[in-house]
CHARMM-style PDB file with segment names, atoms N, HN, CA, C and O in Angstrom:
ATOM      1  N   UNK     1     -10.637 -29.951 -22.206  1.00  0.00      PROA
ATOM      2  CA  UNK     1     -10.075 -28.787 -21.551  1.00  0.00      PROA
ATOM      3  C   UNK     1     -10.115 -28.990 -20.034  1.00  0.00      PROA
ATOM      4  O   UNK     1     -11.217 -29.143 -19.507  1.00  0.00      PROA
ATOM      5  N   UNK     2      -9.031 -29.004 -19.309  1.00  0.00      PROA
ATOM      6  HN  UNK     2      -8.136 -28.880 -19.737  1.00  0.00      PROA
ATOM      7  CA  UNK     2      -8.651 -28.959 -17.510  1.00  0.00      PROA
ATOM      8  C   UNK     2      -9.118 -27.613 -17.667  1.00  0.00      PROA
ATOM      9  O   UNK     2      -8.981 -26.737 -18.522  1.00  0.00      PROA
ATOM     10  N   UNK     3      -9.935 -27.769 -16.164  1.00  0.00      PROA
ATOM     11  HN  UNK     3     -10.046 -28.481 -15.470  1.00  0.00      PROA
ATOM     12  CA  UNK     3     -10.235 -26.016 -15.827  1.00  0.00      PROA
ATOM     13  C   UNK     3      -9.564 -26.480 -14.576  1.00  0.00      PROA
ATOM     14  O   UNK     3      -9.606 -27.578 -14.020  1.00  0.00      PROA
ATOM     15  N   UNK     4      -8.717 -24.995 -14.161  1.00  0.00      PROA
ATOM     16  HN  UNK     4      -8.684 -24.103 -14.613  1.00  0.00      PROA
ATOM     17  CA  UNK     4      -7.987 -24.868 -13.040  1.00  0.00      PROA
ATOM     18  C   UNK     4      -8.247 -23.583 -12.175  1.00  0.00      PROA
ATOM     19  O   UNK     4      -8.146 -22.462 -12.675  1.00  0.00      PROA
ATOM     20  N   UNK     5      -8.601 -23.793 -10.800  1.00  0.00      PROA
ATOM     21  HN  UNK     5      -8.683 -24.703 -10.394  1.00  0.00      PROA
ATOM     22  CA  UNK     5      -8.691 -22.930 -10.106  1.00  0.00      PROA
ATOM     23  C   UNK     5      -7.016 -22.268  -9.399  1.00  0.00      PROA
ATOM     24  O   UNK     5      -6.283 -23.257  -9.359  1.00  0.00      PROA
ATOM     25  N   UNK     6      -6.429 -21.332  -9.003  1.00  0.00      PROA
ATOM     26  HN  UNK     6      -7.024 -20.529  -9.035  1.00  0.00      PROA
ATOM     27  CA  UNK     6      -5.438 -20.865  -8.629  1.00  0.00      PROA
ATOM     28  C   UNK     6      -5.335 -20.572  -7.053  1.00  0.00      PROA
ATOM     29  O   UNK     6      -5.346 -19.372  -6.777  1.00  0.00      PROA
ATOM     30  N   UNK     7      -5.278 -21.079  -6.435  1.00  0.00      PROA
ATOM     31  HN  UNK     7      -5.268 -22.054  -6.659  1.00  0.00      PROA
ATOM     32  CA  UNK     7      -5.361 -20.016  -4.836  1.00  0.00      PROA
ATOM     33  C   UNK     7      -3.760 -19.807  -4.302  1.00  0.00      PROA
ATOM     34  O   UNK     7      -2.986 -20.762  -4.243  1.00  0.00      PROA
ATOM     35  N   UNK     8      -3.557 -19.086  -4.104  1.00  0.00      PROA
ATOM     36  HN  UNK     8      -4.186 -18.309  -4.152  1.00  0.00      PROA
ATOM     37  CA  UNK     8      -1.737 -18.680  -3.425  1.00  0.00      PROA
ATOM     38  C   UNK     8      -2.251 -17.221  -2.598  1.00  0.00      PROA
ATOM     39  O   UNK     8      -3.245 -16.634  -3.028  1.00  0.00      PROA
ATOM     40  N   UNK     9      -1.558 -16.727  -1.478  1.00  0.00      PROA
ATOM     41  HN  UNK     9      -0.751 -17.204  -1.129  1.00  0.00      PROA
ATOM     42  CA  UNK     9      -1.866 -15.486  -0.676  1.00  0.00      PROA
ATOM     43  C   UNK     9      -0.966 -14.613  -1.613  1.00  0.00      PROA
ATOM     44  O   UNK     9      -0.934 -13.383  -1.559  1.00  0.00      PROA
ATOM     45  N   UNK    10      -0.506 -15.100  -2.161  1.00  0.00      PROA
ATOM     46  HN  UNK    10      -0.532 -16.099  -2.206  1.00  0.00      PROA
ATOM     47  CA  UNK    10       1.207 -13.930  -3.277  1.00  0.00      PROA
ATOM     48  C   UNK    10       0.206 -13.808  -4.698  1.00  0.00      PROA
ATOM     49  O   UNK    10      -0.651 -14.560  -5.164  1.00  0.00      PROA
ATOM     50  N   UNK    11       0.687 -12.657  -5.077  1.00  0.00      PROA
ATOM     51  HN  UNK    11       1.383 -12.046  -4.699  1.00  0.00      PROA
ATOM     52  CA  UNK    11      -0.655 -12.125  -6.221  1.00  0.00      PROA
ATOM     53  C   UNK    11       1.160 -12.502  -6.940  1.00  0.00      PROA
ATOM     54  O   UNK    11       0.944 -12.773  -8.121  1.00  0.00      PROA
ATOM     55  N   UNK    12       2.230 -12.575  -6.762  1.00  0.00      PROA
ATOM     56  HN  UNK    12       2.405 -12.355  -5.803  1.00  0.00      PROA
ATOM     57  CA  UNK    12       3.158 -13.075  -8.153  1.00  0.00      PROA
ATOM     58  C   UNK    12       3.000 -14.234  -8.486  1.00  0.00      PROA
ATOM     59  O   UNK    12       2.783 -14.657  -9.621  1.00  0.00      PROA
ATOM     60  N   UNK    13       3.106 -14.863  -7.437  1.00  0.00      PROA
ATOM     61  HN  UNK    13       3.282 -14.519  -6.514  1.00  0.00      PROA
ATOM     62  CA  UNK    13       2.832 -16.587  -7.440  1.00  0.00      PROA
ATOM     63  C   UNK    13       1.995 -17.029  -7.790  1.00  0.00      PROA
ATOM     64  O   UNK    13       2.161 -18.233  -7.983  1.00  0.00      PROA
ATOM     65  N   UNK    14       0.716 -16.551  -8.090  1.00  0.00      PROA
ATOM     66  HN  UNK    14       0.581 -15.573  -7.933  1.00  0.00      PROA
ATOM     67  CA  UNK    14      -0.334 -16.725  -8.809  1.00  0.00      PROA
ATOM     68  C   UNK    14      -0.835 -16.389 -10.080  1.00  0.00      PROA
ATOM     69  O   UNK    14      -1.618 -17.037 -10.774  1.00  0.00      PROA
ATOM     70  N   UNK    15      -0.089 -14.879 -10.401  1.00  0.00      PROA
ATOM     71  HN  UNK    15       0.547 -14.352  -9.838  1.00  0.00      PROA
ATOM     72  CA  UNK    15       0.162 -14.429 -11.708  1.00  0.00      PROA
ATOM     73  C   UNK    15       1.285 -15.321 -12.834  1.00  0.00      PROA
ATOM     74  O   UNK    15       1.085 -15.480 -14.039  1.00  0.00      PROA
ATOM     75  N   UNK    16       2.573 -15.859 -11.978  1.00  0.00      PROA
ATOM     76  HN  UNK    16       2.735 -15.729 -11.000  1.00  0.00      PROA
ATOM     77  CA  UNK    16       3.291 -16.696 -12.714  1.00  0.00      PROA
ATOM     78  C   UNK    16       2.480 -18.042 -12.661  1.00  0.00      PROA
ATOM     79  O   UNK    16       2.883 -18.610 -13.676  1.00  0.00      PROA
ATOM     80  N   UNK    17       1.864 -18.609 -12.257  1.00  0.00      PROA
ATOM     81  HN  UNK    17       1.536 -18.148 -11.432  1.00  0.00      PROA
ATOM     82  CA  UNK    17       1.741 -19.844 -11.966  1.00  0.00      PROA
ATOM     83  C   UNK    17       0.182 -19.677 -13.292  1.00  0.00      PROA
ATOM     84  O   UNK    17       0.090 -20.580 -14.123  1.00  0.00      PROA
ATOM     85  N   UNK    18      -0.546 -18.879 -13.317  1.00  0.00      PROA
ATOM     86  HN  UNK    18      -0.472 -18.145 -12.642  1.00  0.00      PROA
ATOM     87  CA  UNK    18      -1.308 -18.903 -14.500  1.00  0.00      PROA
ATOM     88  C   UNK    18      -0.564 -18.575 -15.888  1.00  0.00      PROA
ATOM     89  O   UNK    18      -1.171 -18.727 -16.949  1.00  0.00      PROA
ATOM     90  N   UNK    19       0.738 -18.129 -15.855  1.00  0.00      PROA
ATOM     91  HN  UNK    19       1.231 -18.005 -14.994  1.00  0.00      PROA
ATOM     92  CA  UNK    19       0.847 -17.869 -17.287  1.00  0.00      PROA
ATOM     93  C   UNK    19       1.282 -18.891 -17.420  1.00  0.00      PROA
ATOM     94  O   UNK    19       1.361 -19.212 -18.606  1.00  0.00      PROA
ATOM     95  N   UNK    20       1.765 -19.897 -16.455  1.00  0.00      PROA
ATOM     96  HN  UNK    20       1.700 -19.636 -15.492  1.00  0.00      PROA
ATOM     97  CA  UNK    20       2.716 -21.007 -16.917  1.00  0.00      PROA
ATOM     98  C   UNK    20       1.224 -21.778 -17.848  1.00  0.00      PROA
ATOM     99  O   UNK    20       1.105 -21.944 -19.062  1.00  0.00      PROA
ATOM    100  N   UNK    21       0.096 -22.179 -16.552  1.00  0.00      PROA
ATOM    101  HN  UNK    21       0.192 -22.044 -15.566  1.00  0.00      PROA
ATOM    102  CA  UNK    21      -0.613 -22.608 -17.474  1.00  0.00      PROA
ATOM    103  C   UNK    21      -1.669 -22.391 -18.602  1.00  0.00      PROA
ATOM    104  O   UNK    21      -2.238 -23.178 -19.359  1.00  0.00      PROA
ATOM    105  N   UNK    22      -1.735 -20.774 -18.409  1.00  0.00      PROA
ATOM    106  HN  UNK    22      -1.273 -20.134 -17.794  1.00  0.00      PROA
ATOM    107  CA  UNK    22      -2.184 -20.300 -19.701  1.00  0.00      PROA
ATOM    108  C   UNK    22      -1.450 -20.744 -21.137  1.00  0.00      PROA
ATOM    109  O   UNK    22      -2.115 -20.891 -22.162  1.00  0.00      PROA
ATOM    110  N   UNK    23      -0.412 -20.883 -21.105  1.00  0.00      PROA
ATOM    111  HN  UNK    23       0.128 -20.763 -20.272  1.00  0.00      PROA
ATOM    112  CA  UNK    23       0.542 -21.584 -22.138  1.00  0.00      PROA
ATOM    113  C   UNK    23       0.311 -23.133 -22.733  1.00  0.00      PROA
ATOM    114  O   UNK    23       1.025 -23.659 -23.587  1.00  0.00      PROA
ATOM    115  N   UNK    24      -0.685 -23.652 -22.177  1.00  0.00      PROA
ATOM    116  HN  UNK    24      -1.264 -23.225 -21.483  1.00  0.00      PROA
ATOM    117  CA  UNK    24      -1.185 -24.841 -22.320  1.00  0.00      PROA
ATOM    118  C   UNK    24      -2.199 -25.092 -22.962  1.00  0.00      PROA
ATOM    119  O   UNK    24      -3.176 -24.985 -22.220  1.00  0.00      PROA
ATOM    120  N   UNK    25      -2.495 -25.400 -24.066  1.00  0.00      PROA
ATOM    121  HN  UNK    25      -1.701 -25.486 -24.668  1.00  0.00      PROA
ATOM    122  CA  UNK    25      -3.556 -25.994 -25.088  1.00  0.00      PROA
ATOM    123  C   UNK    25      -4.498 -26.275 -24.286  1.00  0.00      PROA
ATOM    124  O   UNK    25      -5.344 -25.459 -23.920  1.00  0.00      PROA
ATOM    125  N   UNK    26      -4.443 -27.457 -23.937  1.00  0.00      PROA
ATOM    126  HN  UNK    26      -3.756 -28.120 -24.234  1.00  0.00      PROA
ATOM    127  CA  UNK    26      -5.512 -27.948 -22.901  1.00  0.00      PROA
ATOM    128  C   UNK    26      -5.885 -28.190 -21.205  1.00  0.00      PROA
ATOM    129  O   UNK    26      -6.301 -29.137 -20.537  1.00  0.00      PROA
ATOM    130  N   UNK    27      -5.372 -26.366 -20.854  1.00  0.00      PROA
ATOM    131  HN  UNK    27      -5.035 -25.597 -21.396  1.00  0.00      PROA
ATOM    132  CA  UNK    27      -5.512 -25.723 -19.629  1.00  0.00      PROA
ATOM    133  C   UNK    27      -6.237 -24.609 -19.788  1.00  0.00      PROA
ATOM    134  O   UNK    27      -5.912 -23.792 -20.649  1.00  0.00      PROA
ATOM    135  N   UNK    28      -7.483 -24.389 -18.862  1.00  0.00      PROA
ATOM    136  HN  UNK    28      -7.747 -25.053 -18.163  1.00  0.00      PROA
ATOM    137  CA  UNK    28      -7.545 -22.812 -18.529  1.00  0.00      PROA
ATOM    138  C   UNK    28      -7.586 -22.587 -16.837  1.00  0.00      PROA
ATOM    139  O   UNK    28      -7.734 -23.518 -16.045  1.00  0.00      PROA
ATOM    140  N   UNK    29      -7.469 -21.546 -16.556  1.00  0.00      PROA
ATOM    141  HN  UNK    29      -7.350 -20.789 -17.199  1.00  0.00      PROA
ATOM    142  CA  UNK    29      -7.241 -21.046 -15.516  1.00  0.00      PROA
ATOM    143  C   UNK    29      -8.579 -20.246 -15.421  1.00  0.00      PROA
ATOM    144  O   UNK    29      -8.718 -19.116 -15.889  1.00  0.00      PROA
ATOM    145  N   UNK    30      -9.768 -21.110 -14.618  1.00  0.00      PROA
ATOM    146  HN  UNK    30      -9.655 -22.028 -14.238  1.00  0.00      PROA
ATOM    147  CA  UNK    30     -11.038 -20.741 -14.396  1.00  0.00      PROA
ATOM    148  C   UNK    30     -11.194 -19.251 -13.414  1.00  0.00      PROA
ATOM    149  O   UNK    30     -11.823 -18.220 -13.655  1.00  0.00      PROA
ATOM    150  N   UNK    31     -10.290 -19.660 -12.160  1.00  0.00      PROA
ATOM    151  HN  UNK    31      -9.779 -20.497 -11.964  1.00  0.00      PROA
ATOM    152  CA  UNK    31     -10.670 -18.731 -10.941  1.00  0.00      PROA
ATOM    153  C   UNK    31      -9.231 -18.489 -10.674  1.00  0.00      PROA
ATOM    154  O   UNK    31      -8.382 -19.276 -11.092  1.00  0.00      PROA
ATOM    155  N   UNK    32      -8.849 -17.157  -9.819  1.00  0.00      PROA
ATOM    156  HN  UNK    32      -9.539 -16.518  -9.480  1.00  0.00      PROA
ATOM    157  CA  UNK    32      -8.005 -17.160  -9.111  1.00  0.00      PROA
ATOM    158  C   UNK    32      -8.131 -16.459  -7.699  1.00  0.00      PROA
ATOM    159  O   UNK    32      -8.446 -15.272  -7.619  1.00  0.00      PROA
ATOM    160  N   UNK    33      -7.820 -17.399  -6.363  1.00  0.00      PROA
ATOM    161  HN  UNK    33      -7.563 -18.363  -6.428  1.00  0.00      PROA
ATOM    162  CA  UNK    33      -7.840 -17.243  -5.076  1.00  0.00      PROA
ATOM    163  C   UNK    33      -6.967 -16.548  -4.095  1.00  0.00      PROA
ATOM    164  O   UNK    33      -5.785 -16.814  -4.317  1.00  0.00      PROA
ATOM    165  N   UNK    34      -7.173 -15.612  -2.914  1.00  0.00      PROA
ATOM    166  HN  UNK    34      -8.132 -15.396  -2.734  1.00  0.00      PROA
ATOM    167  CA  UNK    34      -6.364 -15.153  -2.211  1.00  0.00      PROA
ATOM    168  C   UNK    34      -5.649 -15.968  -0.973  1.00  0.00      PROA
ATOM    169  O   UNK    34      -4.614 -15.931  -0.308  1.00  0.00      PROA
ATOM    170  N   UNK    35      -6.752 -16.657  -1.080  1.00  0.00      PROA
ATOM    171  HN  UNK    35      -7.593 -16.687  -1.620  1.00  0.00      PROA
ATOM    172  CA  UNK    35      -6.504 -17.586   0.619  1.00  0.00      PROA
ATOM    173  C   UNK    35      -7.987 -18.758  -0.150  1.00  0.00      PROA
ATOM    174  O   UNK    35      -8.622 -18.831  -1.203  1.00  0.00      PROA
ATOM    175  N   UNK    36      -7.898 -19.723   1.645  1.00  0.00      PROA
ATOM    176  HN  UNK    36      -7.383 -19.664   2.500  1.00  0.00      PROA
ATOM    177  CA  UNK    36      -8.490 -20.582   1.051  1.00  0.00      PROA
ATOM    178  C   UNK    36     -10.431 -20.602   1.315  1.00  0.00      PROA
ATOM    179  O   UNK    36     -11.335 -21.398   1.059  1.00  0.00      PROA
ATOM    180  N   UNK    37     -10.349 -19.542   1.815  1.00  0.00      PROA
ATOM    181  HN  UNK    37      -9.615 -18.896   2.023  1.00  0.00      PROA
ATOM    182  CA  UNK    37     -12.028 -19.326   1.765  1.00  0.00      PROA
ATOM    183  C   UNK    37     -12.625 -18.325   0.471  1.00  0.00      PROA
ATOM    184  O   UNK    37     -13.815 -18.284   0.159  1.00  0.00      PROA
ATOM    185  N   UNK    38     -11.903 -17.805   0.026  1.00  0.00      PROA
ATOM    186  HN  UNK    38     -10.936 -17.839   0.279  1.00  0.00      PROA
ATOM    187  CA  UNK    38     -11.920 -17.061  -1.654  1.00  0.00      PROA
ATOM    188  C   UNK    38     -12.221 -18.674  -2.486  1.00  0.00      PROA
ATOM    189  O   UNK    38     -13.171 -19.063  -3.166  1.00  0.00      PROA
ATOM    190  N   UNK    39     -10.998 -19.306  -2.082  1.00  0.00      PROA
ATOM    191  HN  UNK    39     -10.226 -18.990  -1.531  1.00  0.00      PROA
ATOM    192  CA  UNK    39     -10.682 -20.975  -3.116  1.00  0.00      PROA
ATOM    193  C   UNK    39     -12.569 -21.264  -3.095  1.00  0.00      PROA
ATOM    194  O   UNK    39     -13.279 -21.161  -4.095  1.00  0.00      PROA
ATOM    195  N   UNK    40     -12.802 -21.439  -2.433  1.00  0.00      PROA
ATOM    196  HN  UNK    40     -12.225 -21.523  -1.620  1.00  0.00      PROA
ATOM    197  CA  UNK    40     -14.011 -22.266  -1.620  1.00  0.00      PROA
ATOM    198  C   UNK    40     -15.161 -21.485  -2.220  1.00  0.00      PROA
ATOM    199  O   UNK    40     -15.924 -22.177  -2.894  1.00  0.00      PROA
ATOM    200  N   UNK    41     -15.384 -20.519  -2.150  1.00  0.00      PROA
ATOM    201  HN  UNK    41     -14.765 -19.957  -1.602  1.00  0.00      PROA
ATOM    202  CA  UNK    41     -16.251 -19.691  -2.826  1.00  0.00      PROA
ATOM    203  C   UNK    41     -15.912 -19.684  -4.216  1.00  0.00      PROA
ATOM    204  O   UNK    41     -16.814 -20.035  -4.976  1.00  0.00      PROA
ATOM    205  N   UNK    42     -14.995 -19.416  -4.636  1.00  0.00      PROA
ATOM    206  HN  UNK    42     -14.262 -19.131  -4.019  1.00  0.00      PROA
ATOM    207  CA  UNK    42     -14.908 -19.347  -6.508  1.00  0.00      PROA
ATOM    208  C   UNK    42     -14.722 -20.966  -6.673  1.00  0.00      PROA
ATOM    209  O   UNK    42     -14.629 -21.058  -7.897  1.00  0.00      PROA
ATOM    210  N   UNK    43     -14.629 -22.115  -6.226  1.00  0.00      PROA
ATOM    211  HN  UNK    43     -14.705 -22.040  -5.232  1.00  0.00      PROA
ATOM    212  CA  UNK    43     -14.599 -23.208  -6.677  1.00  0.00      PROA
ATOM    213  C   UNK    43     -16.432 -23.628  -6.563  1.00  0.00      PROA
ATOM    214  O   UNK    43     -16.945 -24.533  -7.222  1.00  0.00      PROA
ATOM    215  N   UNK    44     -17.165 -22.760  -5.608  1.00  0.00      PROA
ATOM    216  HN  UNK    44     -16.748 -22.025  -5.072  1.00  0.00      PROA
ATOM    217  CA  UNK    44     -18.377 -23.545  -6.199  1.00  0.00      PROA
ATOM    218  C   UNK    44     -19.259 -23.119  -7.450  1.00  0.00      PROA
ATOM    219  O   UNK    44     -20.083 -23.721  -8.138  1.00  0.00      PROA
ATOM    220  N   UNK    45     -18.704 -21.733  -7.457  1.00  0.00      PROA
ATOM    221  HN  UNK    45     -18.034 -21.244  -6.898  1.00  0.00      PROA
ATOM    222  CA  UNK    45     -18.938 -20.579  -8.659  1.00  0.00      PROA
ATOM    223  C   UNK    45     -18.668 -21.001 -10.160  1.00  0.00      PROA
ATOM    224  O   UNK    45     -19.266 -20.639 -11.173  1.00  0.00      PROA
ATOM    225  N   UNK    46     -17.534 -21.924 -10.007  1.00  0.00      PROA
ATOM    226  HN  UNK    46     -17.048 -22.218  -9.184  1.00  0.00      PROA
ATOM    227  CA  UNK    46     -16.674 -21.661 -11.213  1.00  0.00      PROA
ATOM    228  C   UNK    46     -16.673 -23.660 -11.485  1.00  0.00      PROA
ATOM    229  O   UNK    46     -16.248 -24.103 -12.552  1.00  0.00      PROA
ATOM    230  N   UNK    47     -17.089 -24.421 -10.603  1.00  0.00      PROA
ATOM    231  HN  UNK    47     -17.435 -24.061  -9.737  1.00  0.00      PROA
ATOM    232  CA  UNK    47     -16.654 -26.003 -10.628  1.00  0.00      PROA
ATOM    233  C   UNK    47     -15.286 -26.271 -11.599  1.00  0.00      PROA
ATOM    234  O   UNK    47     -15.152 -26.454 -12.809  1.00  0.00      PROA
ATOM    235  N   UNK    48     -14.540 -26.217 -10.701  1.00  0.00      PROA
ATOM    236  HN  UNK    48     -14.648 -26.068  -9.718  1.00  0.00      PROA
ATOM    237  CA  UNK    48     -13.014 -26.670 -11.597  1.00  0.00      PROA
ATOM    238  C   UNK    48     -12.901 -27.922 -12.023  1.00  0.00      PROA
ATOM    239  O   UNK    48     -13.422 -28.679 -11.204  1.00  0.00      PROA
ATOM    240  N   UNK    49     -12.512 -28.406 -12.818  1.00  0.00      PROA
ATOM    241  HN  UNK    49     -12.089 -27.791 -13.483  1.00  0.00      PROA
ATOM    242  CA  UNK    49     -11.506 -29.567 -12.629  1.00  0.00      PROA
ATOM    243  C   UNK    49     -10.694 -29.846 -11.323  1.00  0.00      PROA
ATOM    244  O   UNK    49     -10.999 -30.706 -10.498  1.00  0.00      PROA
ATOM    245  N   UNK    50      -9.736 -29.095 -11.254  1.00  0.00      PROA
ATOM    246  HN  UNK    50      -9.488 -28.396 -11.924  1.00  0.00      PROA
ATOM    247  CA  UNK    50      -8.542 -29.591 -10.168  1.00  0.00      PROA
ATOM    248  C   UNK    50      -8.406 -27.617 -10.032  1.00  0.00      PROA
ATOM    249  O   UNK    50      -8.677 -26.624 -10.707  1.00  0.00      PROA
ATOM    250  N   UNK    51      -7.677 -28.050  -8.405  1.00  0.00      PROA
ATOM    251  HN  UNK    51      -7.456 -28.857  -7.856  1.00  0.00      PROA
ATOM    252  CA  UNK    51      -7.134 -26.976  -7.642  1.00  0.00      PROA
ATOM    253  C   UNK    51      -5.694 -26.782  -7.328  1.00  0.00      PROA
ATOM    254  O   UNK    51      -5.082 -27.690  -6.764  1.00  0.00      PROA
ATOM    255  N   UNK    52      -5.020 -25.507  -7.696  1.00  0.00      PROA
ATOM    256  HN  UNK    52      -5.517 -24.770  -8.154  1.00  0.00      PROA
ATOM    257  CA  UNK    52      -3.821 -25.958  -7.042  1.00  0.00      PROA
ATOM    258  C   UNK    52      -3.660 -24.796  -6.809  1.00  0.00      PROA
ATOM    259  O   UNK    52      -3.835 -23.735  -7.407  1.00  0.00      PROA
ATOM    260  N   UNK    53      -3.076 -25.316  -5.257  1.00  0.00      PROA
ATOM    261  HN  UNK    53      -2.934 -26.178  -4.771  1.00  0.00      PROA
ATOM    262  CA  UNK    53      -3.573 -24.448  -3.903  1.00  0.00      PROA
ATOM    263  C   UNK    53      -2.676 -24.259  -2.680  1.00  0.00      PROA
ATOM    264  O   UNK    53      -2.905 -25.131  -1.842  1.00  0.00      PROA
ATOM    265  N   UNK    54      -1.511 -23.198  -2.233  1.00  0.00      PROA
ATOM    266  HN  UNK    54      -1.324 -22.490  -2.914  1.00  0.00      PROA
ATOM    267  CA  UNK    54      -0.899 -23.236  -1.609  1.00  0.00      PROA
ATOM    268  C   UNK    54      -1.302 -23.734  -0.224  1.00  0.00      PROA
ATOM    269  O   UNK    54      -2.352 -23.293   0.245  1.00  0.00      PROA
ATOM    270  N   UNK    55      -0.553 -24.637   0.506  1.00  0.00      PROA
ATOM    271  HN  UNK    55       0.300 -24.995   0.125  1.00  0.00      PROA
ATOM    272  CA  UNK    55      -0.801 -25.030   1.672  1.00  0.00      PROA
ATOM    273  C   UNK    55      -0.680 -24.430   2.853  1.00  0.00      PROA
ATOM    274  O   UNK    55      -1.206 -25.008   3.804  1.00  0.00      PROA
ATOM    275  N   UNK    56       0.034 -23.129   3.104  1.00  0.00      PROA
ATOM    276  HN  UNK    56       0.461 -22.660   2.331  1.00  0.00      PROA
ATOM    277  CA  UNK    56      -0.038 -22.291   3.952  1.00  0.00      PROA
ATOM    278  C   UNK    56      -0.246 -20.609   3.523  1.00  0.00      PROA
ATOM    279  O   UNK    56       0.328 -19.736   2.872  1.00  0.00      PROA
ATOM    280  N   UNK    57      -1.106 -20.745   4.108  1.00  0.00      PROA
ATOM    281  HN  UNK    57      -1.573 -21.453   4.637  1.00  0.00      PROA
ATOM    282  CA  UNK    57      -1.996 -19.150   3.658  1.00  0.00      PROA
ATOM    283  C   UNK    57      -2.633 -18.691   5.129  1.00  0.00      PROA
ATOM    284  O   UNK    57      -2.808 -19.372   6.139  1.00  0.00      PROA
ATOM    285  N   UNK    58      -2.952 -17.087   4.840  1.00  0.00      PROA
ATOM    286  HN  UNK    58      -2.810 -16.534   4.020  1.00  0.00      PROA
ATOM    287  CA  UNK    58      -3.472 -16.750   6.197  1.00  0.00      PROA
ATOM    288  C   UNK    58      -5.076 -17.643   6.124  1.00  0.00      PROA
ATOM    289  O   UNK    58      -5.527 -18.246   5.151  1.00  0.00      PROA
ATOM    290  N   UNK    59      -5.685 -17.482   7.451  1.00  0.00      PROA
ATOM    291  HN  UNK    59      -5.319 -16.992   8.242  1.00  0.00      PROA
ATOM    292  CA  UNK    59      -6.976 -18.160   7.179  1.00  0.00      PROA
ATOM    293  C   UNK    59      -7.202 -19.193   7.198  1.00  0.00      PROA
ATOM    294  O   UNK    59      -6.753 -19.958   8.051  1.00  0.00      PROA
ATOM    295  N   UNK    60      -8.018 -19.553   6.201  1.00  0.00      PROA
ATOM    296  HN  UNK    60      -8.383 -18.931   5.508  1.00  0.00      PROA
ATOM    297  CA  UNK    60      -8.559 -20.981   5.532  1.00  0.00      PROA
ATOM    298  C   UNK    60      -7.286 -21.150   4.610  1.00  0.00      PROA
ATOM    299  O   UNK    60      -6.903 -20.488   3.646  1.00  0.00      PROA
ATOM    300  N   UNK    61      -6.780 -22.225   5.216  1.00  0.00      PROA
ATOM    301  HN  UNK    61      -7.091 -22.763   5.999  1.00  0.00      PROA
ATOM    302  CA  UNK    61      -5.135 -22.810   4.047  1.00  0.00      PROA
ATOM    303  C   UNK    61      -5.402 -23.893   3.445  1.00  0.00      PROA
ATOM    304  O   UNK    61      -6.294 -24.666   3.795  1.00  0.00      PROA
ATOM    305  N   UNK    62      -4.715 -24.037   2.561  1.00  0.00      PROA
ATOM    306  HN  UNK    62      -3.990 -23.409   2.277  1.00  0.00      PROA
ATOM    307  CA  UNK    62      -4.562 -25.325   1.837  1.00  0.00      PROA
ATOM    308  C   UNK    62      -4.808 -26.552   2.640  1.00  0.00      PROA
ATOM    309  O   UNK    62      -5.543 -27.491   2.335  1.00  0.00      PROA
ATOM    310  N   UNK    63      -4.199 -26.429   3.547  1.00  0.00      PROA
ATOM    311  HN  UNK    63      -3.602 -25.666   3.795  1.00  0.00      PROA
ATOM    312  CA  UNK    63      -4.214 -28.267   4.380  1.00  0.00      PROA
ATOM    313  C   UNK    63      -6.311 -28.499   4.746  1.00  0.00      PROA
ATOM    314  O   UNK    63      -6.927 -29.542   4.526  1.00  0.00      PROA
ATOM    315  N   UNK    64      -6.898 -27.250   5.289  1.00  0.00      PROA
ATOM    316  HN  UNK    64      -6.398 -26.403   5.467  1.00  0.00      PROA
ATOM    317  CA  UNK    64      -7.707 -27.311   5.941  1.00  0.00      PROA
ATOM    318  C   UNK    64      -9.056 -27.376   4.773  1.00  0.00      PROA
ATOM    319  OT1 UNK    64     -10.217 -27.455   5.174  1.00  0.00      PROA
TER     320      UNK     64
END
């Protein structure tokens, strides 16, 4: 099982982007993030697999 953390500042883009991979046998969707200091905090909470993580967000962004 991939555990996946979610971070996007858009609560649609993040809601679609988990059902896509809720639809997946061997996906779950551990955490989901507002920006990238939420990411950072629920990724040490939650230890994902992999992140996928918009690159521009207010704050702490993806690149940083």
């Amino acid at each position: 099982m991939i555990r996946v953390l979610v971070a996007d500042d858009h609560q649609l883009v993040r809601a679609g982007v988990r059902t896509l991979l809720d639809a997946e046998d061997d996906i779950t969707v551990v955490a989901e993030a507002r920006d990238g200091a939420e990411a950072i905090e629920s990724a040490v909470g939650t230890e994902p697999d992999a992140v996928l993580m918009d690159l521009s967000m207010p704050g702490v962004d993806g690149v940083e």
